[in-house]
N, C-alpha and C positions, 0 to 999 in steps of 0.2 A: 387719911391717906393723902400723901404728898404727889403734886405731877410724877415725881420721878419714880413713883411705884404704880402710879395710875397709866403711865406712858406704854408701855408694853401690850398692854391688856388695848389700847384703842390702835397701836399700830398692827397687833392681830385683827381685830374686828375690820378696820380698815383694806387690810392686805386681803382678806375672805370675800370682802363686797368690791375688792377688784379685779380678784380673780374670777367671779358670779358675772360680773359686767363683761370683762374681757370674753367671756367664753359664749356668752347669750348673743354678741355682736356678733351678724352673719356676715359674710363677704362674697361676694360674683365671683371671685377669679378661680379659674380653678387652677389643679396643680400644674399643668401646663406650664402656666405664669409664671412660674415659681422658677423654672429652668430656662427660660427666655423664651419662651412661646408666643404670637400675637394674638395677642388677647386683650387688647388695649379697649374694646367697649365698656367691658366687664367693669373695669378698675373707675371707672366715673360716672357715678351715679348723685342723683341728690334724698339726703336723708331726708327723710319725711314722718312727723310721725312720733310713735313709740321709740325708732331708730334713733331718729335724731336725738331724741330727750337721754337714752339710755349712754347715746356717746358724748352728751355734756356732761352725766354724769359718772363717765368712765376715766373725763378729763378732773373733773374737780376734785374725784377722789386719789387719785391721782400726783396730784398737786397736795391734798394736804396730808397723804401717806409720807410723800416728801418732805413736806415739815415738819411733821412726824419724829422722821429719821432724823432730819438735820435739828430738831431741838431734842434729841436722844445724844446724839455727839457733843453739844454744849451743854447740857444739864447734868453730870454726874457726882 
């Protein structure tokens, strides 16, 4: 099996453990914020933690979903 048949199958795998990440990351603000409300304590906080680790790897995967896609566009 060639990358270009193996590629699909890890930008799904990929795209599932970022939507897992995205979703398990909690946030202060409430919906207030969202419509201009002052709520500005909320919005800065420092990660610590599981937090932190779970939004490194929220960025990493991320980035190589993105490589992903963009070596899906050049390899055909």
């Amino acid at each position: 099996m060639t990358l270009h048949g193996l590629l699909p199958y890890i930008q799904i795998v990929l795209a599932v453990i970022l939507i897992v990440c995205v979703l398990l990351q909690q946030t202060g603000a409430s919906l207030g914020g969202a419509f201009g409300g002052d709520n500005f304590s909320a919005a800065y906080h420092t990660r610590r933690g599981m937090e932190k680790n779970l939004f490194y790897t929220t960025i990493i995967v991320g980035i190589l979903f993105a490589l992903s896609s963009f070596a899906a566009l050049i390899i055909k």
